[in-house]
mmCIF file as gemmi writes it, N, C-alpha and C atoms, coordinates in Angstrom:
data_model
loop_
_atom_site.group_PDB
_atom_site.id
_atom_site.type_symbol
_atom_site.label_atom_id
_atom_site.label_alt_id
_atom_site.label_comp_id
_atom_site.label_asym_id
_atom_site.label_entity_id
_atom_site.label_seq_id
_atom_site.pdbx_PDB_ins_code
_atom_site.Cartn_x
_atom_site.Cartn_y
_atom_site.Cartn_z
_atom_site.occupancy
_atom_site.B_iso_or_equiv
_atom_site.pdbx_formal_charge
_atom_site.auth_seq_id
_atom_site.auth_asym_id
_atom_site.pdbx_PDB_model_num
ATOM 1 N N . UNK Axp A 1 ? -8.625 -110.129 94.319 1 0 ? 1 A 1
ATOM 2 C CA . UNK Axp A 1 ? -7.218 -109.988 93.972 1 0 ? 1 A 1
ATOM 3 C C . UNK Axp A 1 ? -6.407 -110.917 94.878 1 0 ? 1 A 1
ATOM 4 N N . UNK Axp A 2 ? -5.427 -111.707 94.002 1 0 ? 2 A 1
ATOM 5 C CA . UNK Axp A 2 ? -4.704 -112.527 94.937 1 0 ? 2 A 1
ATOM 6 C C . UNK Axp A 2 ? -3.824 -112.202 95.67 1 0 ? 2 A 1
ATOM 7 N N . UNK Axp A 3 ? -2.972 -112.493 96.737 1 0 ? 3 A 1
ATOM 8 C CA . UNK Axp A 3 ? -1.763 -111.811 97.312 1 0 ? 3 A 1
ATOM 9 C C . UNK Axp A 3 ? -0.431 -111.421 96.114 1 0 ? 3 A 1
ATOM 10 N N . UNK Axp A 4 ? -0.306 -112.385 95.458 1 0 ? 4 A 1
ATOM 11 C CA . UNK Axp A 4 ? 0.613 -112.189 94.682 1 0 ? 4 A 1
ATOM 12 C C . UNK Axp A 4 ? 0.19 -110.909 93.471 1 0 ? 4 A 1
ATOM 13 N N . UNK Axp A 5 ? -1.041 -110.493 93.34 1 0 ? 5 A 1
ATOM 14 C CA . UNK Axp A 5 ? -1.499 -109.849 92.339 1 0 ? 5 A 1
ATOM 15 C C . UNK Axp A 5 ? -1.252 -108.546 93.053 1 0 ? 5 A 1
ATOM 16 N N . UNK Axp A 6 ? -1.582 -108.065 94.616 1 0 ? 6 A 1
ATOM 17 C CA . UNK Axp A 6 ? -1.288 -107.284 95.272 1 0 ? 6 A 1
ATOM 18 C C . UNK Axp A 6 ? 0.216 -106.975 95.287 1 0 ? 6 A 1
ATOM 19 N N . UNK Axp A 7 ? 0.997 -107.803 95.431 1 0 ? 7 A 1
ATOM 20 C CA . UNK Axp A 7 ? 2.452 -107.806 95.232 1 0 ? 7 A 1
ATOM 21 C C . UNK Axp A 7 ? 2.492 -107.079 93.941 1 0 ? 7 A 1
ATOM 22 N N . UNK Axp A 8 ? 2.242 -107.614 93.258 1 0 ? 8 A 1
ATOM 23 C CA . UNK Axp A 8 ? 2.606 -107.357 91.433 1 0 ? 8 A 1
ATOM 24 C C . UNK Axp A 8 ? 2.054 -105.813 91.544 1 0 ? 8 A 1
ATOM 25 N N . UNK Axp A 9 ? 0.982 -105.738 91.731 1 0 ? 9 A 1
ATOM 26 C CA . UNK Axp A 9 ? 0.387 -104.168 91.776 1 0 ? 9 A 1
ATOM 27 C C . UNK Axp A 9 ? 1.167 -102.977 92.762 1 0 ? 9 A 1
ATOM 28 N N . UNK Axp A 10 ? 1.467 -103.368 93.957 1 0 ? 10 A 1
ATOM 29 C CA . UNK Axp A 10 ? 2.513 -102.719 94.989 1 0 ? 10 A 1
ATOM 30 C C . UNK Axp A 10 ? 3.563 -102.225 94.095 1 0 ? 10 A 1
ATOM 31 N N . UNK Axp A 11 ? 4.284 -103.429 93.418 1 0 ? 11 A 1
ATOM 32 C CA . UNK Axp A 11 ? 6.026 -103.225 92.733 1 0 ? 11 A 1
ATOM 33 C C . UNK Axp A 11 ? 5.802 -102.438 91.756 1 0 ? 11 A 1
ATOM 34 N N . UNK Axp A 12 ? 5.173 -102.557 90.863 1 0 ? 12 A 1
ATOM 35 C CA . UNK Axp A 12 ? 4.375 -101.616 89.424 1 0 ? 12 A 1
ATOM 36 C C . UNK Axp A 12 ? 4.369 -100.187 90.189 1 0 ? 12 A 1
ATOM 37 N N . UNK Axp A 13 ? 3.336 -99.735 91.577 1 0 ? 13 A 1
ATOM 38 C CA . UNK Axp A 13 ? 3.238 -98.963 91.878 1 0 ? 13 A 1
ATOM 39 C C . UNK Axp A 13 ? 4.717 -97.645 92.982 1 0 ? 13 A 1
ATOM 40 N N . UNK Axp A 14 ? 5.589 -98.884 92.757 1 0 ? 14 A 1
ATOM 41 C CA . UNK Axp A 14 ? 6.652 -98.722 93.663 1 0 ? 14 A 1
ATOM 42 C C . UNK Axp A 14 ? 7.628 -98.164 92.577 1 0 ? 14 A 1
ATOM 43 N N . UNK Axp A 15 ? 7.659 -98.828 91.508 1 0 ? 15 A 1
ATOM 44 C CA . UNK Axp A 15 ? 8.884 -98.514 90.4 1 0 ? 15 A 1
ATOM 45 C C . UNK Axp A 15 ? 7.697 -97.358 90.167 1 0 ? 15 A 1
ATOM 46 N N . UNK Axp A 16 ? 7.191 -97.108 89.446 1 0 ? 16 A 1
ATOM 47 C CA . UNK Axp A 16 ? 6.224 -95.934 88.827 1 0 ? 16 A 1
ATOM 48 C C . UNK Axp A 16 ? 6.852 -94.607 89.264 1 0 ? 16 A 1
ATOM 49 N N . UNK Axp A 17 ? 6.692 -94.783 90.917 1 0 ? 17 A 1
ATOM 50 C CA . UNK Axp A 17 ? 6.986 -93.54 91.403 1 0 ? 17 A 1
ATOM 51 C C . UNK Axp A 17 ? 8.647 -93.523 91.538 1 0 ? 17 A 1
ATOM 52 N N . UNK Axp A 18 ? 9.476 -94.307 91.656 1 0 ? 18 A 1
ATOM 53 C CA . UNK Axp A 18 ? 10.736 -94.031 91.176 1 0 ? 18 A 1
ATOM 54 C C . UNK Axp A 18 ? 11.081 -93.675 89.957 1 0 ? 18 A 1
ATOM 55 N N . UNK Axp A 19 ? 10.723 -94.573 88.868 1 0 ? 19 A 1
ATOM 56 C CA . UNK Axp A 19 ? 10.728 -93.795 87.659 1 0 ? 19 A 1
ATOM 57 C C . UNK Axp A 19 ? 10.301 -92.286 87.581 1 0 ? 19 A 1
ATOM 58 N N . UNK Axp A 20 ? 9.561 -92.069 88.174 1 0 ? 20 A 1
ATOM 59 C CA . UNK Axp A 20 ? 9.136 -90.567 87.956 1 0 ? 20 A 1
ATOM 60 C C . UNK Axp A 20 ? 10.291 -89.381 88.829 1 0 ? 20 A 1
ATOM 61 N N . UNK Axp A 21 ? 10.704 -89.716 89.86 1 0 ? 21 A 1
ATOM 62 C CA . UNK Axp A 21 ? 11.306 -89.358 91.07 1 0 ? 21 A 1
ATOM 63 C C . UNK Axp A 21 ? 12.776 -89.207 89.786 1 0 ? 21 A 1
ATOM 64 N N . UNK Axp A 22 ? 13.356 -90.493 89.657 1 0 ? 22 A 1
ATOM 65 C CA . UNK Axp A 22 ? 14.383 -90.007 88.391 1 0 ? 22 A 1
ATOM 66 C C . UNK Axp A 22 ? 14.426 -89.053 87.614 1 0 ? 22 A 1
ATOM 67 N N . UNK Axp A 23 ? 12.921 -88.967 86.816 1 0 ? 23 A 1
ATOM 68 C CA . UNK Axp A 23 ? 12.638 -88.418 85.569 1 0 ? 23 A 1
ATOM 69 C C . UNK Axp A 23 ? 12.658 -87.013 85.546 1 0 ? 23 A 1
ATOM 70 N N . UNK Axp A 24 ? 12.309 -86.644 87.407 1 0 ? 24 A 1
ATOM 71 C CA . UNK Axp A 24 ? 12.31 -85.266 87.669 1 0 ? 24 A 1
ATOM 72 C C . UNK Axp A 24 ? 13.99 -84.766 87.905 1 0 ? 24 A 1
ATOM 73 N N . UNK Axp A 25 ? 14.369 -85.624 88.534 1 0 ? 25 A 1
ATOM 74 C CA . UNK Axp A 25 ? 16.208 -85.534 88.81 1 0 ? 25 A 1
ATOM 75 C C . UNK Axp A 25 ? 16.895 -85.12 87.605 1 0 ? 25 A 1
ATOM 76 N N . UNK Axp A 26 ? 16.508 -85.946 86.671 1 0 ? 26 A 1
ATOM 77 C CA . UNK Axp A 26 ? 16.766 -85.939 85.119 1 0 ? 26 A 1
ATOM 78 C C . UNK Axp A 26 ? 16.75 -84.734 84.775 1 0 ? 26 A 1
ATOM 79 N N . UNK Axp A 27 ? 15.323 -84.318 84.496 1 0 ? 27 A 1
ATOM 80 C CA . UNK Axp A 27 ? 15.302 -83.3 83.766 1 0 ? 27 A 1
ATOM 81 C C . UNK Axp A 27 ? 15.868 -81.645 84.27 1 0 ? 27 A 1
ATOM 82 N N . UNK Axp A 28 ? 15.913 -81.533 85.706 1 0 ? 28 A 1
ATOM 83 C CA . UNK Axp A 28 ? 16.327 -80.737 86.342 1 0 ? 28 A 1
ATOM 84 C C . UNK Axp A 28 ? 18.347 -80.708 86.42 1 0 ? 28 A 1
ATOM 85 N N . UNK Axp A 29 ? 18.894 -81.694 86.338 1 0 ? 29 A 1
ATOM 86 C CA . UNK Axp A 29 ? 20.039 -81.787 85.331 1 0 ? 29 A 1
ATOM 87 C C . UNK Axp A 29 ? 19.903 -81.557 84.065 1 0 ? 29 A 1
ATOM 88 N N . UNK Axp A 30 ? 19.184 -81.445 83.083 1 0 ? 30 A 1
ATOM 89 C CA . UNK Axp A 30 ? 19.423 -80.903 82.043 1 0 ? 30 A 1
ATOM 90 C C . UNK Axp A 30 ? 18.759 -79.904 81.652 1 0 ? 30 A 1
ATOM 91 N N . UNK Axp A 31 ? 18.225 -79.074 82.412 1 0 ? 31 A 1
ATOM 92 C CA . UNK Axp A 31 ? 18.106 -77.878 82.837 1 0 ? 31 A 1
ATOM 93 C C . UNK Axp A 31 ? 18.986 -77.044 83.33 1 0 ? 31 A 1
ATOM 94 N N . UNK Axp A 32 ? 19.837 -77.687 83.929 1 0 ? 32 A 1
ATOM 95 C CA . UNK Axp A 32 ? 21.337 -76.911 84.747 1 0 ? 32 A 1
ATOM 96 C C . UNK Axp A 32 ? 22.348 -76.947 83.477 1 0 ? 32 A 1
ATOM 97 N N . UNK Axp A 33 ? 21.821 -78.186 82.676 1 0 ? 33 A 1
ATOM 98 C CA . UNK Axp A 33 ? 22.951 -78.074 81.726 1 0 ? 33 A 1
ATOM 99 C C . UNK Axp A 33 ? 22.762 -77.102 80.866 1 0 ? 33 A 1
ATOM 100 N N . UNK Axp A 34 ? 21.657 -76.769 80.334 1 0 ? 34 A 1
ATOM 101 C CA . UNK Axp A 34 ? 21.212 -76.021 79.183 1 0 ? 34 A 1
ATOM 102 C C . UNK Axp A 34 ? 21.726 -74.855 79.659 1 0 ? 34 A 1
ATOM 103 N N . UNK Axp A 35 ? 21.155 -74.377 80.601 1 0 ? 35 A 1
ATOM 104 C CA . UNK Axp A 35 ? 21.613 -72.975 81.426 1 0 ? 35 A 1
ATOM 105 C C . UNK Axp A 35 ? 23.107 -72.929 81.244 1 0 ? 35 A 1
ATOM 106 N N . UNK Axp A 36 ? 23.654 -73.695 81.638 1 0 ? 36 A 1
ATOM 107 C CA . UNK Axp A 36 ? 25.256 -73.496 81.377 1 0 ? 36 A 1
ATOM 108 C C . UNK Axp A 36 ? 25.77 -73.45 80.028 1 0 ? 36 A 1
ATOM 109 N N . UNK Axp A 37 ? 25.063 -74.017 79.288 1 0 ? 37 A 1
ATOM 110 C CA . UNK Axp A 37 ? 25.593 -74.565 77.692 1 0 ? 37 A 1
ATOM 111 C C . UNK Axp A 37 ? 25.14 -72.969 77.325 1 0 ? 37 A 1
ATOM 112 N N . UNK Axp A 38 ? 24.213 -72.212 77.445 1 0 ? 38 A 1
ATOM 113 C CA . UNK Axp A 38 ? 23.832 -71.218 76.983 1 0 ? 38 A 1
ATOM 114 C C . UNK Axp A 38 ? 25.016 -69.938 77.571 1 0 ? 38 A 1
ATOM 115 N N . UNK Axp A 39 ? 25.895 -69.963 78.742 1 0 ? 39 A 1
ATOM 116 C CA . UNK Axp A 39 ? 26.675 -69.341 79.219 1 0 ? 39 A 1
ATOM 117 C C . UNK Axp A 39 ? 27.976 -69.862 78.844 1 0 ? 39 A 1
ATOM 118 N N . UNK Axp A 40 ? 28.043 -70.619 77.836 1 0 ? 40 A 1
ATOM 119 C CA . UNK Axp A 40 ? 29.603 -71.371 77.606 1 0 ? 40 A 1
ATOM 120 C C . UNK Axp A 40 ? 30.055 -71.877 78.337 1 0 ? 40 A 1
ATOM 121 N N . UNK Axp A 41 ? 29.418 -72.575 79.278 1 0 ? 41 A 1
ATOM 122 C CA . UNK Axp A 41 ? 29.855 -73.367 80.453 1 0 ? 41 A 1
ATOM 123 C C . UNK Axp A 41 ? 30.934 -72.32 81.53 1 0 ? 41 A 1
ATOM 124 N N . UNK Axp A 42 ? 30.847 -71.395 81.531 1 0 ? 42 A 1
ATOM 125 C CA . UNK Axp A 42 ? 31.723 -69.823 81.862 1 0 ? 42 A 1
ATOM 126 C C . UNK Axp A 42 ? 32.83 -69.781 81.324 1 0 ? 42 A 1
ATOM 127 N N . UNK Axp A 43 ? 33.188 -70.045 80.351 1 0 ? 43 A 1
ATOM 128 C CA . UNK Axp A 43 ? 33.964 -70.245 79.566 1 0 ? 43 A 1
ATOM 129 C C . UNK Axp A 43 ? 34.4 -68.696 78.94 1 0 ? 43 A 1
ATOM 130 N N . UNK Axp A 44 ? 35.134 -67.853 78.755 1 0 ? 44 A 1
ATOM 131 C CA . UNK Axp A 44 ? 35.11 -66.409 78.144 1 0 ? 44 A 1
ATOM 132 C C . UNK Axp A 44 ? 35.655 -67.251 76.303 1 0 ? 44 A 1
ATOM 133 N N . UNK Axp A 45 ? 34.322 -66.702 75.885 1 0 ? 45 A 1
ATOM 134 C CA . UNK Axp A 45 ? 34.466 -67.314 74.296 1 0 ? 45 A 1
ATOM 135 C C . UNK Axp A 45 ? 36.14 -66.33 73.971 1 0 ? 45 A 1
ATOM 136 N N . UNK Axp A 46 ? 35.86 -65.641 74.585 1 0 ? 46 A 1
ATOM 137 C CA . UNK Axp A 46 ? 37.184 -64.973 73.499 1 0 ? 46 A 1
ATOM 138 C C . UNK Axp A 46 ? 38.861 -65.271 74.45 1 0 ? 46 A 1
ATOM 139 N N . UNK Axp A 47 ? 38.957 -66.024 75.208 1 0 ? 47 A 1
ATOM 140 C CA . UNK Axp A 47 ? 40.058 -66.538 76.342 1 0 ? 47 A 1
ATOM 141 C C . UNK Axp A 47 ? 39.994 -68.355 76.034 1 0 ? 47 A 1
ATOM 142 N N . UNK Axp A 48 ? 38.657 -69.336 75.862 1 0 ? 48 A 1
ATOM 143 C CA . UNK Axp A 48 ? 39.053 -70.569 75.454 1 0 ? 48 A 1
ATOM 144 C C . UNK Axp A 48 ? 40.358 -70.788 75.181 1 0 ? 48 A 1
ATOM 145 N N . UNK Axp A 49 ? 40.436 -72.233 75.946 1 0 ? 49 A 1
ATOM 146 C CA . UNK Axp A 49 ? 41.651 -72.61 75.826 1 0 ? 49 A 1
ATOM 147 C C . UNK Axp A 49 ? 41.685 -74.235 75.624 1 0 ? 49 A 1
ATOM 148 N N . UNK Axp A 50 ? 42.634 -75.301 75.456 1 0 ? 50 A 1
ATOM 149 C CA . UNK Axp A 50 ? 42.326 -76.754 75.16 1 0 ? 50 A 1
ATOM 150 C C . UNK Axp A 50 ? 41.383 -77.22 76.258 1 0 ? 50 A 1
ATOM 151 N N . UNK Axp A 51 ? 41.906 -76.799 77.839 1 0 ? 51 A 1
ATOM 152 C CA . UNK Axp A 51 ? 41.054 -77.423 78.703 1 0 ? 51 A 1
ATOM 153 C C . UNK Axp A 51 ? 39.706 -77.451 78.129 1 0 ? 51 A 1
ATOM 154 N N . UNK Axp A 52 ? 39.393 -76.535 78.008 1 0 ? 52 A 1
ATOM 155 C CA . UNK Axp A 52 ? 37.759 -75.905 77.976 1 0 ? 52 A 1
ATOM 156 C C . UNK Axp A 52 ? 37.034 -77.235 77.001 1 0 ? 52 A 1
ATOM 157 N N . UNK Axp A 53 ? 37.9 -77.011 76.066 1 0 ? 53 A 1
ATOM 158 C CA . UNK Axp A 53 ? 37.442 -78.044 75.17 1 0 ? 53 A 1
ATOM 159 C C . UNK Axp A 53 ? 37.792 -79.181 75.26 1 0 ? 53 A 1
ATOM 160 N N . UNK Axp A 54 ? 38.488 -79.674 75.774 1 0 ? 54 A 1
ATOM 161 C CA . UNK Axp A 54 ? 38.643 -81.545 76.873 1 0 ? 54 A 1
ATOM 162 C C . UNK Axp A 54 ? 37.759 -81.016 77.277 1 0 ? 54 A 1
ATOM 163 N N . UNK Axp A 55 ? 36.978 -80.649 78.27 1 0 ? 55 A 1
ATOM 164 C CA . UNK Axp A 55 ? 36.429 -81.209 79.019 1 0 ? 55 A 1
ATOM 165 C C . UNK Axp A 55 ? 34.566 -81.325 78.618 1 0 ? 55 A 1
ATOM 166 N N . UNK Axp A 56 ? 34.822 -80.23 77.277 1 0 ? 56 A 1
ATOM 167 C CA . UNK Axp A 56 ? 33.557 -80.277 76.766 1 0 ? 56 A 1
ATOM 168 C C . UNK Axp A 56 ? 33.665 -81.628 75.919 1 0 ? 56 A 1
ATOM 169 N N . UNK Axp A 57 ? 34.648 -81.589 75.548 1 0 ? 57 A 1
ATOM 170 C CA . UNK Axp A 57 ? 34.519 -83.191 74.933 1 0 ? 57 A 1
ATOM 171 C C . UNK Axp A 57 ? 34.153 -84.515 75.472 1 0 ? 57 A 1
ATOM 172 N N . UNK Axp A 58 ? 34.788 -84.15 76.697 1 0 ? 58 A 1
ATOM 173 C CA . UNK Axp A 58 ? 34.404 -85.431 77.835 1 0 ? 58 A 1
ATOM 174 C C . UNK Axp A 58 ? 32.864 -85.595 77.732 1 0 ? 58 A 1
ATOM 175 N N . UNK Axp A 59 ? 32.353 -84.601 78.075 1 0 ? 59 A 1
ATOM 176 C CA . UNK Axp A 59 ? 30.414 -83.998 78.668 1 0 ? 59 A 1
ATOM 177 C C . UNK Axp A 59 ? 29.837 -84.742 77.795 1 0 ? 59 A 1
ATOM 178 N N . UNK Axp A 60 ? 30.369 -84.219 76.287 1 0 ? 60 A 1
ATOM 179 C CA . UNK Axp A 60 ? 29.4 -84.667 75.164 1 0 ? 60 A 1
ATOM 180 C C . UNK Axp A 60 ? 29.699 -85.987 74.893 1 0 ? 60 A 1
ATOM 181 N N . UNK Axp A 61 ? 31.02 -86.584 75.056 1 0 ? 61 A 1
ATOM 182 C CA . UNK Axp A 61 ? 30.616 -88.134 74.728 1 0 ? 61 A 1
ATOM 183 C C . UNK Axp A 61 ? 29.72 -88.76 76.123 1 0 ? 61 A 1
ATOM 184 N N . UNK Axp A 62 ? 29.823 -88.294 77.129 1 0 ? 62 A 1
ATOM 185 C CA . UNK Axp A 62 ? 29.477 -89.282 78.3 1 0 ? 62 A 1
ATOM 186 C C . UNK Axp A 62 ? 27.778 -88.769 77.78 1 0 ? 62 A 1
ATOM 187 N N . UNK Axp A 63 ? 27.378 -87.731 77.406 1 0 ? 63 A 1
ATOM 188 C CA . UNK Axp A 63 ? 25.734 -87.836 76.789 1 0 ? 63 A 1
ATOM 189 C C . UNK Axp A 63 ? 25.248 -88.114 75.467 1 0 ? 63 A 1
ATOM 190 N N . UNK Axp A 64 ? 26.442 -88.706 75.033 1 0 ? 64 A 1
ATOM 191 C CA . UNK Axp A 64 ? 25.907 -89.432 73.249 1 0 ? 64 A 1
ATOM 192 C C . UNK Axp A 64 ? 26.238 -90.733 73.743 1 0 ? 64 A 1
ATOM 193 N N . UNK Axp A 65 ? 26.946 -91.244 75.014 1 0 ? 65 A 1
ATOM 194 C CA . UNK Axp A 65 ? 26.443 -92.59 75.187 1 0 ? 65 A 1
ATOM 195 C C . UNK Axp A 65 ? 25.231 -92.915 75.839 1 0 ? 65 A 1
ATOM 196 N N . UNK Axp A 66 ? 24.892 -91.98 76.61 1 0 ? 66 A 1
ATOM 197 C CA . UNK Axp A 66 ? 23.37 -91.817 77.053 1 0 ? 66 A 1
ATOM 198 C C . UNK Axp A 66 ? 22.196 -92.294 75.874 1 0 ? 66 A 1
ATOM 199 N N . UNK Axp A 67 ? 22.557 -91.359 75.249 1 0 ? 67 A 1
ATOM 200 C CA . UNK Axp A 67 ? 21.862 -91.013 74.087 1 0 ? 67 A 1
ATOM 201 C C . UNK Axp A 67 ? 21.853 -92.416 73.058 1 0 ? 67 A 1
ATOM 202 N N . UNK Axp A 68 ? 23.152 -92.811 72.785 1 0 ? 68 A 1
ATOM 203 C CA . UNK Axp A 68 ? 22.81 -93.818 72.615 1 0 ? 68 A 1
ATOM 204 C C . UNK Axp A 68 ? 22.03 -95.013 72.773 1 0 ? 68 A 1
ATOM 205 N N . UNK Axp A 69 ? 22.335 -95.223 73.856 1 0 ? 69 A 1
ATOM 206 C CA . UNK Axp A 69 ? 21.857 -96.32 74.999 1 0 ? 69 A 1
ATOM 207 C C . UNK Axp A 69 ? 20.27 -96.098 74.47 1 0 ? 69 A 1
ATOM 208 N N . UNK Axp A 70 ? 19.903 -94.862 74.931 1 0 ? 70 A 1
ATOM 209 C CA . UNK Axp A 70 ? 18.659 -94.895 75.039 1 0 ? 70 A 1
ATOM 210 C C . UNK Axp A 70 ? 17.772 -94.581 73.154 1 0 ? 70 A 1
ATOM 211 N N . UNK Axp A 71 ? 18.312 -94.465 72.377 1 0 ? 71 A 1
ATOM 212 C CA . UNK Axp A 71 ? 17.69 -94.886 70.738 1 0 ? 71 A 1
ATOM 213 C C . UNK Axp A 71 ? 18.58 -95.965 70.354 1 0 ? 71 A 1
ATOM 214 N N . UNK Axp A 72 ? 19.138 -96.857 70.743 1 0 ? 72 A 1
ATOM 215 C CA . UNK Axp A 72 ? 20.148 -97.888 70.214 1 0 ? 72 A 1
ATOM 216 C C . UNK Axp A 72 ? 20.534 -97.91 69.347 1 0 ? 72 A 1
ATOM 217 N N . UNK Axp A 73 ? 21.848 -97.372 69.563 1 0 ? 73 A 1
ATOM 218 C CA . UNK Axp A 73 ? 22.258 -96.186 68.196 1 0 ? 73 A 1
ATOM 219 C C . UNK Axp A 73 ? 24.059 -97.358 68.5 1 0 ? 73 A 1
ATOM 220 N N . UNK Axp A 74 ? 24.952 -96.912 67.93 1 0 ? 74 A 1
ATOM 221 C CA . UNK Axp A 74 ? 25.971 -97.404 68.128 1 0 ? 74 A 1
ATOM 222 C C . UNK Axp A 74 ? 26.274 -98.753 68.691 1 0 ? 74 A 1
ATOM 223 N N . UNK Axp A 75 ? 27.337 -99.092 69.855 1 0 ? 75 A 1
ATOM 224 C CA . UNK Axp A 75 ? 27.522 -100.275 70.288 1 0 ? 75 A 1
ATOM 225 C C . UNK Axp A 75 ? 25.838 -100.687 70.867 1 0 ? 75 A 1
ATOM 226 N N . UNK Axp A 76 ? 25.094 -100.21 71.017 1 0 ? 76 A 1
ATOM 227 C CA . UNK Axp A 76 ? 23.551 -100.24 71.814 1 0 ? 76 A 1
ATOM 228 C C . UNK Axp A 76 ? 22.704 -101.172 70.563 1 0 ? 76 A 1
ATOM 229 N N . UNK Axp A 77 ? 23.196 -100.809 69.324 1 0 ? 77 A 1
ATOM 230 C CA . UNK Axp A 77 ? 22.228 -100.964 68.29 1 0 ? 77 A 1
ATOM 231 C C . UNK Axp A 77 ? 21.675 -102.642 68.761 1 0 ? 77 A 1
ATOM 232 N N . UNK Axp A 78 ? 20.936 -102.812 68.202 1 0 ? 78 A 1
ATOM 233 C CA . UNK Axp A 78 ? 19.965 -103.952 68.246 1 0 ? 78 A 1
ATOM 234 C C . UNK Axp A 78 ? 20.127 -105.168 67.266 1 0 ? 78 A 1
């Protein structure tokens, strides 16, 4: 193996475990989210008010651009 092949294999092995390190961050945020989404974000369904819903509006576009991004869906498309 050449030095540079060692390099190449190091960085592969370097992102790998960041990618994964994310993936766990990730999913453990949307785990917190679900949990909340399942509690109405504490929201008393029967007291809602506009805030509640700004700000759920905010949530859900900032994760349908996610979402986007990641099936290249909208401005993302291909």
């Amino acid at each position: 193996m050449t030095d540079r092949e060692a390099r190449a294999a190091r960085n592969q092995e370097n992102s790998l475990t960041t990618f994964l390190a994310k993936k766990a961050e990730f999913h453990a945020l949307l785990t917190e989210l679900t949990q909340a989404s399942e509690d109405h974000f504490g929201a008393d369904p029967e007291k809602v008010l506009w805030g509640e819903a700004a700000w759920l509006s905010d949530a859900t576009a900032k994760l349908k651009d996610i979402a986007d991004q990641h099936f290249r869906r909208g401005e993302y498309a291909c």
